[in-house]
mmCIF file as Biopython writes it, N, C-alpha, C and O atoms, coordinates in Angstrom:
data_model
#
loop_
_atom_site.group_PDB
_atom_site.id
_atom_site.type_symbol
_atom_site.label_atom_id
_atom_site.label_alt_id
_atom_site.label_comp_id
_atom_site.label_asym_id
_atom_site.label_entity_id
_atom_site.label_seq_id
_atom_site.pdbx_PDB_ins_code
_atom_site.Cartn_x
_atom_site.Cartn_y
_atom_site.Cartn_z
_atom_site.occupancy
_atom_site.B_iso_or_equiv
_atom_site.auth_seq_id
_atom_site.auth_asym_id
_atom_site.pdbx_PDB_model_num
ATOM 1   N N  . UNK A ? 1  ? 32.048 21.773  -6.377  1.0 0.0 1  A 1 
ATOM 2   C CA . UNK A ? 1  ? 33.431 21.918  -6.791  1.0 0.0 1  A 1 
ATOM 3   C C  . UNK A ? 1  ? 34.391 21.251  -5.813  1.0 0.0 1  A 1 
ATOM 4   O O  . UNK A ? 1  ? 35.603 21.064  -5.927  1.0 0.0 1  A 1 
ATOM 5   N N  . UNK A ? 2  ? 33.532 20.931  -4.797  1.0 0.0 2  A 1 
ATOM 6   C CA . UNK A ? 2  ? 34.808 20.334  -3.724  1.0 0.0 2  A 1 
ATOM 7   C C  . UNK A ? 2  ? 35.339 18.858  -4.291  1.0 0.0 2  A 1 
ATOM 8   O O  . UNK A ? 2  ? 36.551 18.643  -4.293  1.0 0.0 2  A 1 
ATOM 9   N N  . UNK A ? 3  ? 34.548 17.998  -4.699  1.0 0.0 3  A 1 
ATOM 10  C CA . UNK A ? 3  ? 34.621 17.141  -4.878  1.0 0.0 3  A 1 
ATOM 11  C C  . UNK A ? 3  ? 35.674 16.907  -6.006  1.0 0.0 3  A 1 
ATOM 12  O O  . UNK A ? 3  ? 36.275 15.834  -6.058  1.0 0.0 3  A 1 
ATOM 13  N N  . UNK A ? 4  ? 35.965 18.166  -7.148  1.0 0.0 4  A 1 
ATOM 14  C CA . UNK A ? 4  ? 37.638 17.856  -7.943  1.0 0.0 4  A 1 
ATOM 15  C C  . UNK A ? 4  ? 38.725 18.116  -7.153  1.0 0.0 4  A 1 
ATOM 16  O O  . UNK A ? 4  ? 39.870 18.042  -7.599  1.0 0.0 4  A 1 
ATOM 17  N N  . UNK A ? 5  ? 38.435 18.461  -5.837  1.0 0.0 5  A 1 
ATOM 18  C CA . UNK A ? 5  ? 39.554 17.889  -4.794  1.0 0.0 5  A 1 
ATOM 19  C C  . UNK A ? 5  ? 39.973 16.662  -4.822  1.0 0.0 5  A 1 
ATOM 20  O O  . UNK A ? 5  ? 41.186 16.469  -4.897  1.0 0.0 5  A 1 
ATOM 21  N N  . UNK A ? 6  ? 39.090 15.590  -4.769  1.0 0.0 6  A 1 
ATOM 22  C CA . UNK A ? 6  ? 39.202 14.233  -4.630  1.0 0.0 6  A 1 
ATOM 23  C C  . UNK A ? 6  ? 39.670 13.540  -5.991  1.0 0.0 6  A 1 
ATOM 24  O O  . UNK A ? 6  ? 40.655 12.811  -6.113  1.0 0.0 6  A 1 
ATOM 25  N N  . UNK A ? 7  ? 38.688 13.945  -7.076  1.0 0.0 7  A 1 
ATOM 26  C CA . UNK A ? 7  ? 38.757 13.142  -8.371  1.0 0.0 7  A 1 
ATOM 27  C C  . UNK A ? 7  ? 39.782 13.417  -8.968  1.0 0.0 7  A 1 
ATOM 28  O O  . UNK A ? 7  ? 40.190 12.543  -9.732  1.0 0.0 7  A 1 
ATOM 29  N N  . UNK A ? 8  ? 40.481 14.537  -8.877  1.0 0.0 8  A 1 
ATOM 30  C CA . UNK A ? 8  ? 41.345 14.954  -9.511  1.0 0.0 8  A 1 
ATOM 31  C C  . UNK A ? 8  ? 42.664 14.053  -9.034  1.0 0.0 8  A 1 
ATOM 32  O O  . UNK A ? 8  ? 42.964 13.108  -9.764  1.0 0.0 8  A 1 
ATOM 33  N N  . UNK A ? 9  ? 43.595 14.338  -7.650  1.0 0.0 9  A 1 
ATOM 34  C CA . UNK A ? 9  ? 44.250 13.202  -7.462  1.0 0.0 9  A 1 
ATOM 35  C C  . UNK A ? 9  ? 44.474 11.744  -7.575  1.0 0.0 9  A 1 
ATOM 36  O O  . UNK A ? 9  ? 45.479 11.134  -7.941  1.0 0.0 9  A 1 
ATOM 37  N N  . UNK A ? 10 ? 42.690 11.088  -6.966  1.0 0.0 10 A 1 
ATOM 38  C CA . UNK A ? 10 ? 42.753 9.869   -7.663  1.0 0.0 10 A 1 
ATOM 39  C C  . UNK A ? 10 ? 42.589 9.807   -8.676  1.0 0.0 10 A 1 
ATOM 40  O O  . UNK A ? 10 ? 42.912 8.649   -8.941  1.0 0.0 10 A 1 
ATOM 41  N N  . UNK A ? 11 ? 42.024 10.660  -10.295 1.0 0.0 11 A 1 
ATOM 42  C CA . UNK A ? 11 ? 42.707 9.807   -11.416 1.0 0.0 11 A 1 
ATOM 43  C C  . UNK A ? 11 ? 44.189 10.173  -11.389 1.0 0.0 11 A 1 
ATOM 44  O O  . UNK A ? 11 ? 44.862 9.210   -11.753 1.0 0.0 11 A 1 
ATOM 45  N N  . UNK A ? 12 ? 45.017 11.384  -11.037 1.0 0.0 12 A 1 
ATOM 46  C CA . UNK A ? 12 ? 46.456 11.275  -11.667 1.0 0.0 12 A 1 
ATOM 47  C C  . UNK A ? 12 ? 46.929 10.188  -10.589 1.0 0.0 12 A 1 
ATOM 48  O O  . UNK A ? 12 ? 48.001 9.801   -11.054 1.0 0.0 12 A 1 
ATOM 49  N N  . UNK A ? 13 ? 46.690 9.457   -9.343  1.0 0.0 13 A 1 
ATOM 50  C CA . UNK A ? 13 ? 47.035 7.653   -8.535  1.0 0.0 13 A 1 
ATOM 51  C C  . UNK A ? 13 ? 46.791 6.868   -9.600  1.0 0.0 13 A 1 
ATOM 52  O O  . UNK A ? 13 ? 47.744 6.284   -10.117 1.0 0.0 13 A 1 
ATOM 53  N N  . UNK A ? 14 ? 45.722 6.741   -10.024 1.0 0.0 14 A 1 
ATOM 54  C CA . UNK A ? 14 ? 45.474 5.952   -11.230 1.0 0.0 14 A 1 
ATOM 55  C C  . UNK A ? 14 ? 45.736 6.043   -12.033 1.0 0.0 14 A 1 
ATOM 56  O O  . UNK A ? 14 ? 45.713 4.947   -12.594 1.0 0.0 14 A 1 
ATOM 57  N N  . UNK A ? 15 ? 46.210 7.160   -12.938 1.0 0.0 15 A 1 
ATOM 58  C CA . UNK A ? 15 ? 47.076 6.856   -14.604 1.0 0.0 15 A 1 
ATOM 59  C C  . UNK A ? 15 ? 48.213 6.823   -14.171 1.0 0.0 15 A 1 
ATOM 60  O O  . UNK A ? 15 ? 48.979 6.505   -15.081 1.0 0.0 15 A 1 
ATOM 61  N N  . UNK A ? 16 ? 49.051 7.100   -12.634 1.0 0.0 16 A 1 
ATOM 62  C CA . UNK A ? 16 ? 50.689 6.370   -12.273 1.0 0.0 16 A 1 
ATOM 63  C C  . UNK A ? 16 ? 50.974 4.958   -12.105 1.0 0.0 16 A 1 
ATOM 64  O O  . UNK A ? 16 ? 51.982 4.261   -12.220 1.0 0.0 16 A 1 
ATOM 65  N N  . UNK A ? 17 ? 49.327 4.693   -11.686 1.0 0.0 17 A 1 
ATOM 66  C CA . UNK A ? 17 ? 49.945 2.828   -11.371 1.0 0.0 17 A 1 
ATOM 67  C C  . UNK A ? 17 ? 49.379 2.145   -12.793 1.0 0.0 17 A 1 
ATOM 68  O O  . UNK A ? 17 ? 49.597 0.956   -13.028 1.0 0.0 17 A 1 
ATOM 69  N N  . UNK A ? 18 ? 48.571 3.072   -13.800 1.0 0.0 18 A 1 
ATOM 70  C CA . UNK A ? 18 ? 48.490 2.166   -15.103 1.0 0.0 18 A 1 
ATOM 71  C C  . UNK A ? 18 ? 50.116 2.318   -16.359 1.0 0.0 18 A 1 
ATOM 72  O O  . UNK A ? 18 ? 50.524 1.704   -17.345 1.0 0.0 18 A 1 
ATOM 73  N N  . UNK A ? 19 ? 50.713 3.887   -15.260 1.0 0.0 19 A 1 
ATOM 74  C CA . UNK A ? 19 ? 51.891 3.920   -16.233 1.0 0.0 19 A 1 
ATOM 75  C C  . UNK A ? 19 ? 53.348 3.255   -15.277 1.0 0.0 19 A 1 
ATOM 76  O O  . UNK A ? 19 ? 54.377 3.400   -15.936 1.0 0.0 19 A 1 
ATOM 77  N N  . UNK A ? 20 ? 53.500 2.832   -14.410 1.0 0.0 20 A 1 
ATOM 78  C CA . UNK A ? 20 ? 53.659 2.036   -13.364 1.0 0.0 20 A 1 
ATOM 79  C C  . UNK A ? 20 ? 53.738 0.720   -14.145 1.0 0.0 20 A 1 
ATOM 80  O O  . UNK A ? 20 ? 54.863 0.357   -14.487 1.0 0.0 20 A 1 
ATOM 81  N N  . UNK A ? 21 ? 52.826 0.064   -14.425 1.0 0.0 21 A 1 
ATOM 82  C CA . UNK A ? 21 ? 52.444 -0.961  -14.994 1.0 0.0 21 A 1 
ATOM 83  C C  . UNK A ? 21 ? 53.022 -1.463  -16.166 1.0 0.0 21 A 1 
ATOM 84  O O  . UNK A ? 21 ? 53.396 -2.611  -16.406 1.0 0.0 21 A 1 
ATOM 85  N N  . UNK A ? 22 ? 53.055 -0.214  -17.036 1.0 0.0 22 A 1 
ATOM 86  C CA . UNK A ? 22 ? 53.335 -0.341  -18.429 1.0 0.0 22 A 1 
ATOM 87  C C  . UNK A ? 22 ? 54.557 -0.183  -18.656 1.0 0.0 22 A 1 
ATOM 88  O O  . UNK A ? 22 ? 55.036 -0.643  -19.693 1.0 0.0 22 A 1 
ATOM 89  N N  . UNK A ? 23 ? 55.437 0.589   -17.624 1.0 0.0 23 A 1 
ATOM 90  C CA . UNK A ? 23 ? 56.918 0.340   -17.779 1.0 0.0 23 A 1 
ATOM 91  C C  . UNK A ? 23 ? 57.171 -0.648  -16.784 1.0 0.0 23 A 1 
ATOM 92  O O  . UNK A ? 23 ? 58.285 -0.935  -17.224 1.0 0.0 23 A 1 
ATOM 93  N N  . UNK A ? 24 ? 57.060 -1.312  -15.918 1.0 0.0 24 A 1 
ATOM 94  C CA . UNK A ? 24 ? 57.129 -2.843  -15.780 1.0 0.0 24 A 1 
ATOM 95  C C  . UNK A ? 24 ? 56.720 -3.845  -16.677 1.0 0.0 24 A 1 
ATOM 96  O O  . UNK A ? 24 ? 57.360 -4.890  -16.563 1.0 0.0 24 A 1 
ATOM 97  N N  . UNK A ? 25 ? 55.972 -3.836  -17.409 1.0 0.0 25 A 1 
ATOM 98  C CA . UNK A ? 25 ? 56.326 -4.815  -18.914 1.0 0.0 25 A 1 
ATOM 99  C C  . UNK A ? 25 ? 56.849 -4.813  -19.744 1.0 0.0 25 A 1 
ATOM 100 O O  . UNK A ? 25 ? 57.192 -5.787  -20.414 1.0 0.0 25 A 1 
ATOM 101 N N  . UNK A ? 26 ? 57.106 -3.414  -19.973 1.0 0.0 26 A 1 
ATOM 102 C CA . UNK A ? 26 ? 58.534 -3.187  -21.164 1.0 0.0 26 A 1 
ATOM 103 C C  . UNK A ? 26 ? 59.486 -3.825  -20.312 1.0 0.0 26 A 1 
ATOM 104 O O  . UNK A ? 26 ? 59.851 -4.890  -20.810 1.0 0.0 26 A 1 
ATOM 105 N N  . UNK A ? 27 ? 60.111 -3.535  -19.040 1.0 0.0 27 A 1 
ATOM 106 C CA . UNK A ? 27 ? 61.156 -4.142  -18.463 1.0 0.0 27 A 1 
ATOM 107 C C  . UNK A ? 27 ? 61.775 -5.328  -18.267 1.0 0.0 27 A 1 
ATOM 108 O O  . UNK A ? 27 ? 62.906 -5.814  -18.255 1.0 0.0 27 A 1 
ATOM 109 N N  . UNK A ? 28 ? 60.072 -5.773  -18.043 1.0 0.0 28 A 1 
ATOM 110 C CA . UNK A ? 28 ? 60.008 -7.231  -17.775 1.0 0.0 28 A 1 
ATOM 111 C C  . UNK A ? 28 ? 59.931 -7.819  -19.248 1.0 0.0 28 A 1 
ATOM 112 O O  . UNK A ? 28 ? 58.849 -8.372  -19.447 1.0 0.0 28 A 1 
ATOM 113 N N  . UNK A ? 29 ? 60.672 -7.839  -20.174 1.0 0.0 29 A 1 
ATOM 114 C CA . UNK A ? 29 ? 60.450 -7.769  -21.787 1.0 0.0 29 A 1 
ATOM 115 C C  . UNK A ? 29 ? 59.351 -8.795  -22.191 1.0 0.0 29 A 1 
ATOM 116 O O  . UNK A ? 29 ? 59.588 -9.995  -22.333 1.0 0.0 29 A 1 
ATOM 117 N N  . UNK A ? 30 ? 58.065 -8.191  -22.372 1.0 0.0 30 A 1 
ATOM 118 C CA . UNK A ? 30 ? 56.789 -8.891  -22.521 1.0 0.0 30 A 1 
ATOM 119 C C  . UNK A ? 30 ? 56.499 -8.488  -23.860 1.0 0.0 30 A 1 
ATOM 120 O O  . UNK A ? 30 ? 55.521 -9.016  -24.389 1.0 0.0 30 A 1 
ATOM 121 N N  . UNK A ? 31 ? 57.133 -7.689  -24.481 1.0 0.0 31 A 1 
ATOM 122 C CA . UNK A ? 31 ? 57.142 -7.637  -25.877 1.0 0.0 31 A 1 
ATOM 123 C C  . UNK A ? 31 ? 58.365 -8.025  -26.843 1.0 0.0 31 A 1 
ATOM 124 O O  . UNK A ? 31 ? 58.446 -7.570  -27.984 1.0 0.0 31 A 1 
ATOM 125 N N  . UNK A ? 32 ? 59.151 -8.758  -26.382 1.0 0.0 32 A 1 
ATOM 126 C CA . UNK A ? 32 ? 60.154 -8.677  -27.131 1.0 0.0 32 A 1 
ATOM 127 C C  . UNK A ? 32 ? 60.161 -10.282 -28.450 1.0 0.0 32 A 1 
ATOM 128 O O  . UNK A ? 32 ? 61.144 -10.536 -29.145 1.0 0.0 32 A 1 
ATOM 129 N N  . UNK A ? 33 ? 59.036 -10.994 -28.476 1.0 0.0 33 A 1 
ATOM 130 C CA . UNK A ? 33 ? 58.795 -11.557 -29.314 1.0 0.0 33 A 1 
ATOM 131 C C  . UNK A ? 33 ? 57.863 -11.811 -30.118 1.0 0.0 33 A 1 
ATOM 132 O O  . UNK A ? 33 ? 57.210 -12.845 -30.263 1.0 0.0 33 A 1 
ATOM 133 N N  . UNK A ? 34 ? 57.784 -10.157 -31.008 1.0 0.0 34 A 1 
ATOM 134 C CA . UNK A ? 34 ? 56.223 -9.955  -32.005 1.0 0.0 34 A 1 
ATOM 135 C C  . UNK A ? 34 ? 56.296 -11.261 -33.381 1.0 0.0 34 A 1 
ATOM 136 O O  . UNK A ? 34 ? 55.243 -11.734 -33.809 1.0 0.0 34 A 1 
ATOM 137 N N  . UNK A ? 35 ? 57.738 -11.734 -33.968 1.0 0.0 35 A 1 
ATOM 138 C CA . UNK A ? 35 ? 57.774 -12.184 -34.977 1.0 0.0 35 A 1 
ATOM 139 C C  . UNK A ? 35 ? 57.101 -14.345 -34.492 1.0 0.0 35 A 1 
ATOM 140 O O  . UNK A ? 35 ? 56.557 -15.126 -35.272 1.0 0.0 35 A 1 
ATOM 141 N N  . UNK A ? 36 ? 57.434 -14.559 -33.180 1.0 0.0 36 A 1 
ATOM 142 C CA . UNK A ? 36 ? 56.810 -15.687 -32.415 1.0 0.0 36 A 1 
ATOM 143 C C  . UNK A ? 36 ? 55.455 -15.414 -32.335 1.0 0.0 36 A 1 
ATOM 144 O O  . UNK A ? 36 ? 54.707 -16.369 -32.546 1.0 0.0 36 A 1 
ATOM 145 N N  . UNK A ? 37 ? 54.979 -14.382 -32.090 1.0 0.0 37 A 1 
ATOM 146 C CA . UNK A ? 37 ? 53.250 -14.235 -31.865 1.0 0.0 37 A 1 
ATOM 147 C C  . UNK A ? 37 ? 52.841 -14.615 -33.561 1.0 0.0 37 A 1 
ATOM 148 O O  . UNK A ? 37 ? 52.254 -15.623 -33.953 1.0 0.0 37 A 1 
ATOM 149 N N  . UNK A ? 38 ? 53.183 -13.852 -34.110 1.0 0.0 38 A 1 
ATOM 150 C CA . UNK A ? 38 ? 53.190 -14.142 -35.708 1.0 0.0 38 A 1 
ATOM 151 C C  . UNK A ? 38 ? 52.731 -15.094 -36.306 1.0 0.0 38 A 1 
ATOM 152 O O  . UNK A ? 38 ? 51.567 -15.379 -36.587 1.0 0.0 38 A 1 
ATOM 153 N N  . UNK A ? 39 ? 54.222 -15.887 -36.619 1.0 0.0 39 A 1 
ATOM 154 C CA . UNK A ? 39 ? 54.073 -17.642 -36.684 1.0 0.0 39 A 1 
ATOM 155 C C  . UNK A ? 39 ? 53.231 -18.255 -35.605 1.0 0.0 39 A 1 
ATOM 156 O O  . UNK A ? 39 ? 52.835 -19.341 -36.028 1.0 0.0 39 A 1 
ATOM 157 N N  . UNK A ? 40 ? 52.851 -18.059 -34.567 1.0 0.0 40 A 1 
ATOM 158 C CA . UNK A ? 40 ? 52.403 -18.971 -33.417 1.0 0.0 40 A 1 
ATOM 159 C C  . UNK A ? 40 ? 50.343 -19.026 -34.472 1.0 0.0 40 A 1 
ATOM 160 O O  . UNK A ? 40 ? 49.493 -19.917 -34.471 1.0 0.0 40 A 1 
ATOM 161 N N  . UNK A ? 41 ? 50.359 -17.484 -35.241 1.0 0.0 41 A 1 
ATOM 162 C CA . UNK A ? 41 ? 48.736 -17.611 -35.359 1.0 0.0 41 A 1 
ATOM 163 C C  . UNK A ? 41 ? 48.365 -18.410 -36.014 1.0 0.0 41 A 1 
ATOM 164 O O  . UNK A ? 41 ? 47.322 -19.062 -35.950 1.0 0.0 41 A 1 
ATOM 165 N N  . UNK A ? 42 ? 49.706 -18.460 -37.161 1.0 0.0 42 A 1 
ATOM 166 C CA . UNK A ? 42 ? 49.529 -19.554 -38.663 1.0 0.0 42 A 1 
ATOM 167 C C  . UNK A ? 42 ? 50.019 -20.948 -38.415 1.0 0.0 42 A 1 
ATOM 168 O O  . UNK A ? 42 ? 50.247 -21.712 -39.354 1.0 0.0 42 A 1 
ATOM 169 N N  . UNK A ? 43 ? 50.206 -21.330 -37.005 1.0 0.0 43 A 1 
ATOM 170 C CA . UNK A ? 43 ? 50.161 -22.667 -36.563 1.0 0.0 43 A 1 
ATOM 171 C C  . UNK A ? 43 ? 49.372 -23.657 -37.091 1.0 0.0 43 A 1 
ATOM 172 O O  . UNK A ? 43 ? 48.356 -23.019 -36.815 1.0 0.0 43 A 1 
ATOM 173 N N  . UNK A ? 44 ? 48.958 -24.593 -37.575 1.0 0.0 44 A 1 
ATOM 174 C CA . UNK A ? 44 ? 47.880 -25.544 -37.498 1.0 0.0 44 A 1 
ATOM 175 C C  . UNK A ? 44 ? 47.560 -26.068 -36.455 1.0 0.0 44 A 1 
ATOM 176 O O  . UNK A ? 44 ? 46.350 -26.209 -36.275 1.0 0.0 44 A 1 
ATOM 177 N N  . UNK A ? 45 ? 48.412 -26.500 -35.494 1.0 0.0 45 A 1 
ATOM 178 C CA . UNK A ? 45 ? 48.030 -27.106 -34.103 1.0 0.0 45 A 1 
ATOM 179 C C  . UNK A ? 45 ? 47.356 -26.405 -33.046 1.0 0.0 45 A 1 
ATOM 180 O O  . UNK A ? 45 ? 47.170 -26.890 -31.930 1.0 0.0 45 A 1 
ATOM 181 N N  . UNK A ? 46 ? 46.820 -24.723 -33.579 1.0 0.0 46 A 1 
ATOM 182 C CA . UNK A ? 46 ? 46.344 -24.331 -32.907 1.0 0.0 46 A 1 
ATOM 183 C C  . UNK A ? 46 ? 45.212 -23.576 -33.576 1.0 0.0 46 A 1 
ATOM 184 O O  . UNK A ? 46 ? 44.973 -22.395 -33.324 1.0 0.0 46 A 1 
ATOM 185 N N  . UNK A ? 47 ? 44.445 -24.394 -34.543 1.0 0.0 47 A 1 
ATOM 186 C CA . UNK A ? 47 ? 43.382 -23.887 -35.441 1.0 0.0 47 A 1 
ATOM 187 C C  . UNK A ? 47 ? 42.284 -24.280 -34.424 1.0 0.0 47 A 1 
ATOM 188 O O  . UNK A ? 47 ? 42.398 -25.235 -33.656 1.0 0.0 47 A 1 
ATOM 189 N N  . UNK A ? 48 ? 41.117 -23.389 -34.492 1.0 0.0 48 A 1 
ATOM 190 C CA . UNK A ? 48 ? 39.499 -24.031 -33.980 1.0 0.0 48 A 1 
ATOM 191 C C  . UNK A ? 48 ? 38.976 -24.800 -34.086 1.0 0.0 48 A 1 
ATOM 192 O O  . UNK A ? 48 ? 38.248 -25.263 -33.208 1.0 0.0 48 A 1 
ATOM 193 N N  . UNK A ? 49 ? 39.228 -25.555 -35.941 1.0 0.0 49 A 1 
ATOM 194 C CA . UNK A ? 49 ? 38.429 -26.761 -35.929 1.0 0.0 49 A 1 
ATOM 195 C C  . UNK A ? 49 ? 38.714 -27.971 -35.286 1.0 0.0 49 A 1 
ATOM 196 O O  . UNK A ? 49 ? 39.906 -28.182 -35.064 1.0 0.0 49 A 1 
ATOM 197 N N  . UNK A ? 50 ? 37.719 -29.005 -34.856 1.0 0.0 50 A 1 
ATOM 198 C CA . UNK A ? 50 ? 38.369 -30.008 -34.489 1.0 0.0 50 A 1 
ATOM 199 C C  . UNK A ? 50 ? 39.236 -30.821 -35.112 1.0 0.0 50 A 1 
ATOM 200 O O  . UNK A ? 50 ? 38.874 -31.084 -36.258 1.0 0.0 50 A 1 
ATOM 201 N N  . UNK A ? 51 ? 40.665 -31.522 -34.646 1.0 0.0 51 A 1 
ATOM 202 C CA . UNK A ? 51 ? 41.084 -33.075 -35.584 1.0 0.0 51 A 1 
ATOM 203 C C  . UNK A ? 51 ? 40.045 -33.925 -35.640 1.0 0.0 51 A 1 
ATOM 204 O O  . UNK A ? 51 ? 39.191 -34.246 -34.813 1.0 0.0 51 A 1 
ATOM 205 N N  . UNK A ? 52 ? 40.285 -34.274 -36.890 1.0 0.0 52 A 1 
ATOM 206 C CA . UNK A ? 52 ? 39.833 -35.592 -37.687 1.0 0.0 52 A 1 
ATOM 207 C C  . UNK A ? 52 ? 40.263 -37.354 -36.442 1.0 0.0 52 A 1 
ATOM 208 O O  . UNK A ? 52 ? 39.995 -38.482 -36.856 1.0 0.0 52 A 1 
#
């Protein structure tokens, strides 16, 4: 039992710097262009097959 001494703090270190993280990309607005991801898929210039 000693040992959820330890595990216990480092995961709640670790789900602060993954939520840490995740409100630094909202901030840093890393989502703010879903309708560009969109159009960018139905590109042709960026299909798999090779040009002709």
């Amino acid at each position: 039992m000693d040992i959820l001494g330890t595990l216990i703090p480092v995961s709640l270190f670790l789900g602060g710097i993954g939520l840490a993280a995740f409100v630094w990309s909202l901030k840093s607005k890393q989502y703010d262009d879903p309708q560009g991801d969109a159009n960018r898929i139905l590109n042709k210039d960026w299909d798999d097959h090779p040009k002709p």
